[in-house]
C-alpha positions as CSV (number, residue, x, y, z in Angstrom):
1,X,15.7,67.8,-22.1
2,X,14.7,67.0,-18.4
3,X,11.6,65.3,-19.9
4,X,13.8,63.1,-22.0
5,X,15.9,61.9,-19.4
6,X,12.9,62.0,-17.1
7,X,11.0,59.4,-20.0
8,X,14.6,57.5,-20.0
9,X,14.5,56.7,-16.2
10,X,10.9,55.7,-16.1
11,X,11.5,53.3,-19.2
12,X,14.6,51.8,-17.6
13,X,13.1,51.3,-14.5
14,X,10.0,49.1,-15.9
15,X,12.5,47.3,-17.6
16,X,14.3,46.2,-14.6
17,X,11.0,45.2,-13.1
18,X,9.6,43.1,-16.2
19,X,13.2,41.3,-16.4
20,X,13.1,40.4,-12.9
21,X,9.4,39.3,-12.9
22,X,10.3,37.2,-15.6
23,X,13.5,35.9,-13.5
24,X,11.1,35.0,-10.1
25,X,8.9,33.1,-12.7
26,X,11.7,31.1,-13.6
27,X,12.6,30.4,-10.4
28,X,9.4,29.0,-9.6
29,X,9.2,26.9,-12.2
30,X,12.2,25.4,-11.2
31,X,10.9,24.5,-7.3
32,X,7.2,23.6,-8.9
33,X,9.3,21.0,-11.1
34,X,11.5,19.9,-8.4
35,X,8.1,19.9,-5.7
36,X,7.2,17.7,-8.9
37,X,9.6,15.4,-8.5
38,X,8.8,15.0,-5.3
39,X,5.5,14.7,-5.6
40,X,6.3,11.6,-8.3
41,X,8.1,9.7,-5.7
42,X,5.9,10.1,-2.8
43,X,3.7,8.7,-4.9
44,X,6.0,5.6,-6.2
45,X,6.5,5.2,-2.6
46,X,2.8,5.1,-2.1
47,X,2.2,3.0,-4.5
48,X,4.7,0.4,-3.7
49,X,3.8,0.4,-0.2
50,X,-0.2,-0.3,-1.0
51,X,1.4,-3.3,-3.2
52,X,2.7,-4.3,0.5
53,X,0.0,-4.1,1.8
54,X,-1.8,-5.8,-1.2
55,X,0.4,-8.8,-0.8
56,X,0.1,-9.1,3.1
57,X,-3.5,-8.9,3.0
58,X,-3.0,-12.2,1.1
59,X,-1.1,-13.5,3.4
60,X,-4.0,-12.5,6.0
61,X,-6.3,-14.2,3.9
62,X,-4.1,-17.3,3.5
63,X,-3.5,-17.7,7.0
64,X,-7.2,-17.3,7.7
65,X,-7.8,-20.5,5.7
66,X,-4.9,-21.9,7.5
67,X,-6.2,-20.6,10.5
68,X,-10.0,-22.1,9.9
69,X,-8.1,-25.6,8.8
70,X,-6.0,-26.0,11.7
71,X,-9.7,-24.7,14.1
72,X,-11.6,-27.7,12.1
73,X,-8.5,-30.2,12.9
74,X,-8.2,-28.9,16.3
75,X,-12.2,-29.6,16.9
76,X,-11.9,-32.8,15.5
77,X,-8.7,-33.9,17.5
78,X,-10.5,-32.7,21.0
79,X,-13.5,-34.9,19.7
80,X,-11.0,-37.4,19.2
81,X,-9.2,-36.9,22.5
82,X,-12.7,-37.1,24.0
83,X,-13.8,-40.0,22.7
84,X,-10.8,-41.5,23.6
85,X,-11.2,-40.5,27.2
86,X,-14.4,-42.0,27.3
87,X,-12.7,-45.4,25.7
88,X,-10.2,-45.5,28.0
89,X,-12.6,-44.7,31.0
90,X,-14.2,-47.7,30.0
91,X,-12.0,-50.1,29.6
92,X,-10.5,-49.0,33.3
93,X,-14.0,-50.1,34.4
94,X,-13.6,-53.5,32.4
95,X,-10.0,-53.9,34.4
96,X,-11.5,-53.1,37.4
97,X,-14.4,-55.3,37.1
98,X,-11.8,-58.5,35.9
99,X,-9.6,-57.5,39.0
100,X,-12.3,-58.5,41.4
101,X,-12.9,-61.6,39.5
102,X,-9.8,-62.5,39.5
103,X,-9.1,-62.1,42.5
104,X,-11.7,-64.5,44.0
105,X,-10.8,-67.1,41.3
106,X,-7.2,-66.8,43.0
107,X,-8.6,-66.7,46.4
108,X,-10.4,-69.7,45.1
109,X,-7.3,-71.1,43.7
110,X,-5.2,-71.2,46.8
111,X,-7.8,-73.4,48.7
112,X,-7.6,-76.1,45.6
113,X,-5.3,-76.5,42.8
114,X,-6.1,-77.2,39.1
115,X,-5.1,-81.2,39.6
116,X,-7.3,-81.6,43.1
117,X,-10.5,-79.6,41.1
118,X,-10.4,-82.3,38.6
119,X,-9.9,-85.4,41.2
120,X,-12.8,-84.3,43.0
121,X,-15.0,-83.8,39.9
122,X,-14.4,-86.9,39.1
123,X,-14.7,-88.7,42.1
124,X,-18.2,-87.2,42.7
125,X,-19.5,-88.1,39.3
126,X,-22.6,-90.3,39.3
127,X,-21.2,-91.6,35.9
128,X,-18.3,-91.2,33.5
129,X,-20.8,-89.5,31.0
130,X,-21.4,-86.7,34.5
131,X,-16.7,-87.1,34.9
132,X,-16.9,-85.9,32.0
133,X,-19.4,-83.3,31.9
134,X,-18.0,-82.1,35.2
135,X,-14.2,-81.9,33.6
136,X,-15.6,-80.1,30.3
137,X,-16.7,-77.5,32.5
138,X,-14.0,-76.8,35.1
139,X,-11.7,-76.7,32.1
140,X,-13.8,-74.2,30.7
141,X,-13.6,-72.3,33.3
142,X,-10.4,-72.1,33.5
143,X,-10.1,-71.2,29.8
144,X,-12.6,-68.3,30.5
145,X,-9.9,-67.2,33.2
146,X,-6.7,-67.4,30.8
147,X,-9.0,-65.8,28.3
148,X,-10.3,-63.0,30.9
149,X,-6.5,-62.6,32.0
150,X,-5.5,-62.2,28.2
151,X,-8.2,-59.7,27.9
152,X,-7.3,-57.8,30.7
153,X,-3.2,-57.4,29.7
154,X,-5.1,-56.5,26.1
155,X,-7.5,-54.1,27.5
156,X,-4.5,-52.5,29.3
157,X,-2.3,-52.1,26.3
158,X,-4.9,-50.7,24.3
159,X,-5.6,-48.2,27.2
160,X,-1.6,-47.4,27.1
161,X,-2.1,-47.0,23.3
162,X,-5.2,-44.8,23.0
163,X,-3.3,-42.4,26.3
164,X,-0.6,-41.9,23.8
165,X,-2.2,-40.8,20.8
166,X,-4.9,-38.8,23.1
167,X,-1.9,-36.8,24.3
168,X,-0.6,-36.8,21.2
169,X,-4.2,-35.2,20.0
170,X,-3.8,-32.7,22.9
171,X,-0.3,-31.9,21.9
172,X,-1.1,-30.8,18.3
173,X,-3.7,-29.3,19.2
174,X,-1.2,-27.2,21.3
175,X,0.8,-26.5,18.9
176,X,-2.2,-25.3,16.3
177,X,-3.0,-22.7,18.8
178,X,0.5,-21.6,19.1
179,X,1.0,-21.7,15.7
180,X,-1.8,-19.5,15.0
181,X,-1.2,-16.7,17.8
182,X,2.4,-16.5,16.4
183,X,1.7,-15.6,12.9
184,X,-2.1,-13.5,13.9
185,X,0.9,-11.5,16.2
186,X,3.3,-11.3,13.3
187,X,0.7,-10.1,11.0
188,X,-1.0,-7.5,13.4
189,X,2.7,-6.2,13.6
190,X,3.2,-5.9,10.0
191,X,-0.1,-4.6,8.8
192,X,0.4,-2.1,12.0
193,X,3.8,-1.0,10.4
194,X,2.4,-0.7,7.2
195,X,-0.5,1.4,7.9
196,X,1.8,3.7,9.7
197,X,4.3,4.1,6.7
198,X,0.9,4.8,4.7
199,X,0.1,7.3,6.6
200,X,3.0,9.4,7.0
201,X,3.4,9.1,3.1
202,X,0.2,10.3,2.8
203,X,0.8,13.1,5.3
204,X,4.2,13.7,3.3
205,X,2.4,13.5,-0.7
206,X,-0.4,16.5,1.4
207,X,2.3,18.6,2.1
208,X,4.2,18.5,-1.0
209,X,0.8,19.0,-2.9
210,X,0.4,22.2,-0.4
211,X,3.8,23.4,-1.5
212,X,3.7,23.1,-4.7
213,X,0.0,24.8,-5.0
214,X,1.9,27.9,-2.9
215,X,4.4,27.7,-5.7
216,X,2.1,27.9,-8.7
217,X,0.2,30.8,-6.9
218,X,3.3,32.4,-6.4
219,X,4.2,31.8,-9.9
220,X,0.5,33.2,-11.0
221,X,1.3,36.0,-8.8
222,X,4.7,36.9,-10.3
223,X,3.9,36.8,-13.9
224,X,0.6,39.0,-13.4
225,X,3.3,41.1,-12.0
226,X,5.3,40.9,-14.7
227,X,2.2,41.5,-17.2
228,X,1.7,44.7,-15.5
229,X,5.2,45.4,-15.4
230,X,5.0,45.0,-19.4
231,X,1.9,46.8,-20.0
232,X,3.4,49.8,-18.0
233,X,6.6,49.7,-19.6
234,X,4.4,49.6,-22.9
235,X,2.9,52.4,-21.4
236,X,5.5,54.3,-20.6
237,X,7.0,53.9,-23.7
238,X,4.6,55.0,-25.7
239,X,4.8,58.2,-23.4
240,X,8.2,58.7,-24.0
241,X,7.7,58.5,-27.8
242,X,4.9,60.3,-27.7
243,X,6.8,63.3,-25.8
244,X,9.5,62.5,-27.7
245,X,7.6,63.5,-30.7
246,X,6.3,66.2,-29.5
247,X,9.6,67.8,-28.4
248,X,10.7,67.4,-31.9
249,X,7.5,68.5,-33.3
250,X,8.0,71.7,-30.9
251,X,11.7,72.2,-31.8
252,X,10.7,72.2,-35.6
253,X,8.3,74.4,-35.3
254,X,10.5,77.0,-33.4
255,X,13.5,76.5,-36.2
256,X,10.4,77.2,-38.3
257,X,9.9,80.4,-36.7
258,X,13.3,81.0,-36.4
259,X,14.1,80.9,-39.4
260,X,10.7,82.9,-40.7
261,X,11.8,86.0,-38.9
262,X,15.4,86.1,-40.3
263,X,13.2,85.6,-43.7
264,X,11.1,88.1,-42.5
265,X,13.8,90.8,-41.2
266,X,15.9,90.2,-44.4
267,X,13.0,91.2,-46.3
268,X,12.8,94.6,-43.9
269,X,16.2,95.3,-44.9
270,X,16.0,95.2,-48.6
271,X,13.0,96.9,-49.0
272,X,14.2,99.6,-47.0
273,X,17.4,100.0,-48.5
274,X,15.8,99.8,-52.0
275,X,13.2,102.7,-50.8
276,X,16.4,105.0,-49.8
277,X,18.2,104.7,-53.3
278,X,15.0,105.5,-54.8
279,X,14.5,109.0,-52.9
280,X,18.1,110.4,-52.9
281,X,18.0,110.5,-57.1
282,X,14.3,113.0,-56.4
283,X,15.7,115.1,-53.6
284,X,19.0,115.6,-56.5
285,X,16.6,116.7,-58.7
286,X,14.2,119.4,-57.1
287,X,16.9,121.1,-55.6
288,X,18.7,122.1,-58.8
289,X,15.3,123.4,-59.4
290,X,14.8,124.9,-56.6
291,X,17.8,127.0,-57.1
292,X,17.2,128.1,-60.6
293,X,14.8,130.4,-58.9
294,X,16.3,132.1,-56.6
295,X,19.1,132.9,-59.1
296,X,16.8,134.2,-61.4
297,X,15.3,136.6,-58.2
């Protein structure tokens, strides 16, 4: 009997184990499926951050070819500008050089007026053929001045004009250098953000990997746990039977014996009985005999 309930308990208790085995299994595959999930949208997150940085590094590459257009524009406006420079340098020199000239031609001037020059050139003509000569050429001359002062209020606007567009050059070119700085720092910024988020996703996607490996080796762990709780509790019920069976086979076998010796004993009883009804009828008959004897003495 104490075997029995001994056999009962161990059973029992095996059972408890497999059944809660089987529960911590569960459990982990809930977590591994929810470290899943995680795991799926670390990775969308990944992924849509790399098309981020996909479409930025477009933008890098478009603004270098900005970049390299405005650099070509801005080397040909400061070869502009410098030609310019040299242009206007020039014709300073030219205004310079007239200046003087004209300055003795109105030194000149103040001594004698236009009307007195061409009295005198023709008064000291040899001939009207020489007057006339001699008139050709101070009017001349005084067409080369108009022509010189014409020149020189040219010469001056074309220096005003070429200023302006060399400033103009040097202004844009300015602004092209600006330009770039602002979006190289705007990018750097970006990319620098970017790179950062990928990181700590990446950092984030490791762990979650990490935790759900610990999970599936904990799962792995639990149901080889629960595989040996299964094969013991196969085991011990196949003890149990087995003593089970054997108890019975042992309390057969003593009703057996039981009930050989009552056979056995009832047996006893008869054939003693039967050997006791068969002398009393032999005793009855010697002693009549044995008294017919002694009468006849």
């Amino acid at each position: 009997m104490k075997k029995r309930i001994l056999s009962a308990v161990l059973v029992s208790g095996v059972t408890l184990g497999t059944a809660a085995a089987t529960v911590n299994a569960d459990d982990y595959d809930t977590q591994i499926a929810a470290q899943d999930a995680v795991i799926s949208n670390l990775t969308s997150e990944q992924a849509a951050a790399q098309s981020q940085v996909d479409a930025l590094q477009d933008q890098v590459t478009s603004l270098q070819s900005q970049q390299d257009e405005l650099e070509a524009q801005n080397a040909q406006l400061e070869a502009e500008s410098q030609k310019l420079s040299e242009e206007i340098q020039a014709l300073s020199s030219k205004i310079v050089a007239r200046n003087e000239s004209l300055k003795k031609q109105a030194r000149s001037a103040q001594k004698t007026n236009t009307t007195t020059s061409y009295i005198n050139t023709i008064l000291n003509s040899k001939s009207i053929s020489d007057a006339i000569n001699r008139v050709t050429a101070v009017r001349e001359v005084v067409s080369a001045n108009e022509k010189m002062l014409e020149q020189q209020e040219s010469d001056k606007a074309a220096i005003e004009q070429k200023q302006a567009e060399n400033q103009e050059a040097i202004n844009t070119v300015a602004a092209n250098k600006a330009t770039i700085e602002q979006n190289q720092a705007a990018l750097a910024t970006q990319q620098a953000e970017l790179e950062a988020a990928q990181l700590n996703l990446s950092a984030q996607l490791a762990t979650a990997e990490d935790e759900k490996a610990s999970l599936v080796a904990q799962k792995e762990a639990a149901e080889q746990a629960a595989a040996e709780a299964a094969a013991a509790q196969a085991a011990a019920e196949a003890q149990a039977q087995a003593e089970a069976q054997a108890q019975a086979e042992s309390v057969a076998q003593a009703q057996a014996a039981v009930q050989n010796g009552t056979a056995t004993t009832d047996t006893t009883t008869d054939t003693s009985a039967q050997d006791s009804s068969a002398a009393a009828p032999a005793q009855q008959a010697s002693t009549p005999a044995q008294a017919a004897p002694a009468q006849q003495a």
